[in-house]
C-alpha positions in Angstrom: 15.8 -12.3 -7.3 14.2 -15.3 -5.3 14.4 -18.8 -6.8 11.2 -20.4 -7.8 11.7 -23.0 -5.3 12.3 -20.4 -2.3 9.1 -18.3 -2.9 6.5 -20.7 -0.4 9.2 -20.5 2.4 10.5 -16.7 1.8 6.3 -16.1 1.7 5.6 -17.9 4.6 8.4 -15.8 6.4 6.8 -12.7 5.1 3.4 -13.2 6.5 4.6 -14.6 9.8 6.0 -11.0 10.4 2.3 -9.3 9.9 1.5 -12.4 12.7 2.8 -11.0 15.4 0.7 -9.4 18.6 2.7 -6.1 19.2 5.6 -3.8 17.6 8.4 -5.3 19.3 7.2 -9.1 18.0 7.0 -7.8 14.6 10.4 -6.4 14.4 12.0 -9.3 16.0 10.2 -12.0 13.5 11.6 -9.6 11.0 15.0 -9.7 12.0 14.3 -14.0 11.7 13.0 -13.7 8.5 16.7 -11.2 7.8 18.6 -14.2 9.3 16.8 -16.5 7.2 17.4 -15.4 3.7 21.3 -13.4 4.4 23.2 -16.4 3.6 20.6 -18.5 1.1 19.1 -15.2 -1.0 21.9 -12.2 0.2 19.9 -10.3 -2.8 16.4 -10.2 -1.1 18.5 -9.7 2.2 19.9 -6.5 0.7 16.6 -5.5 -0.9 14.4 -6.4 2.5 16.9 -4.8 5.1 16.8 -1.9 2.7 13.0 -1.5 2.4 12.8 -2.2 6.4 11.1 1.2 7.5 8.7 1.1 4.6 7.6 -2.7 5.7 7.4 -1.9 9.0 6.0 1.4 8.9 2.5 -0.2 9.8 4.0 -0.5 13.6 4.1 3.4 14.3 0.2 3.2 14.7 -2.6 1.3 17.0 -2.7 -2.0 16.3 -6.7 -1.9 15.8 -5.5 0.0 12.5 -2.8 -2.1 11.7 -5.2 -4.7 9.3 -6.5 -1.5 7.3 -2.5 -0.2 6.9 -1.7 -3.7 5.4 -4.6 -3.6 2.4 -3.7 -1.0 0.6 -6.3 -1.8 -2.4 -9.1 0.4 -2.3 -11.4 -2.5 -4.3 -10.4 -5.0 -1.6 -11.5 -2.5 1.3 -15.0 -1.5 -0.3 -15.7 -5.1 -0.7 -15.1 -6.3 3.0 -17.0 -3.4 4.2 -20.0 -4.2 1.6 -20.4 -7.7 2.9 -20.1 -6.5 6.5 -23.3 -4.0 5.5 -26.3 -4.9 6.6 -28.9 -5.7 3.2 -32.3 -3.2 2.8 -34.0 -6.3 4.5 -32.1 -6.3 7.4 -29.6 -9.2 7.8 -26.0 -9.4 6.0 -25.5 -11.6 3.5 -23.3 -14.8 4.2 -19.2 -13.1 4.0 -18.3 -16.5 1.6 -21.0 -18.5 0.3 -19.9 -22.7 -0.1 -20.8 -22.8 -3.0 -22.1 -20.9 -6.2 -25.5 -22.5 -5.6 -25.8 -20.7 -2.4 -24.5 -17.5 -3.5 -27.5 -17.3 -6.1 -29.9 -18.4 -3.5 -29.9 -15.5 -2.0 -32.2 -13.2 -2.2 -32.3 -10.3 -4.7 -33.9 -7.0 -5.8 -34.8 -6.7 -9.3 -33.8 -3.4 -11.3 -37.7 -2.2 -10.6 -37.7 -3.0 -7.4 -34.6 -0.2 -7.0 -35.7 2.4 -9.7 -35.2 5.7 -8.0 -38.9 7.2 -9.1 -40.1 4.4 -7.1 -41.3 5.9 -3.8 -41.9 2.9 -1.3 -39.5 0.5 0.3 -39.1 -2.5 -2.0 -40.2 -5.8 -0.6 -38.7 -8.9 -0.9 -40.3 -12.1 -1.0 -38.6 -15.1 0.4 
């Protein structure tokens, strides 16, 4: 449907909609992104203008629940709200490590630290 060449721009165009501060922004930098691609790609004009309400469904709600509307993979979610918790030591964890150097520097329990007939808190050493 969309030329190989096109993707980066048509992509770009995309994003910039989910960009926007309020409702009204977003629907207007949709209707840009409409007038961008009706004469170039009339195919993914057709198949955008006709999946409008579905894309822009995410503006009938607050925007502070906008970000969660847009991920809609259940893996990706878990993950973001794993690195935000805080670790049994106490701090969080860096959210993306460098390097893979300083991902493994960080500090871990070992399977008997975290066996469950284990009554006391597990230590860490540093």
């Amino acid at each position: 449907m969309t030329p190989k060449s096109m993707w980066p721009a048509v992509k770009a165009m995309l994003h910039s909609v989910y960009d926007q501060p309020d409702a009204t922004a977003v629907h207007a930098q949709f209707d840009r992104l409409l007038d961008y691609v009706a004469e170039k790609l009339p195919a993914v004009h057709d198949h955008l203008d006709g999946a409008r309400a579905d894309i822009l469904a995410f503006t009938d709600f607050p925007k502070d629940v906008w970000t969660q509307i847009w991920s809609n993979n259940p893996a990706e979610r878990l993950n973001r709200e794993i690195v935000a918790a805080p670790t049994p030591w106490g701090s969080s964890p860096p959210a993306r490590p460098s390097s893979a150097s300083s991902a493994l520097s960080w500090p871990s329990m070992s399977s008997r630290q975290m066996s469950p007939d284990r009554a006391e808190v597990p230590t860490v050493s540093r």
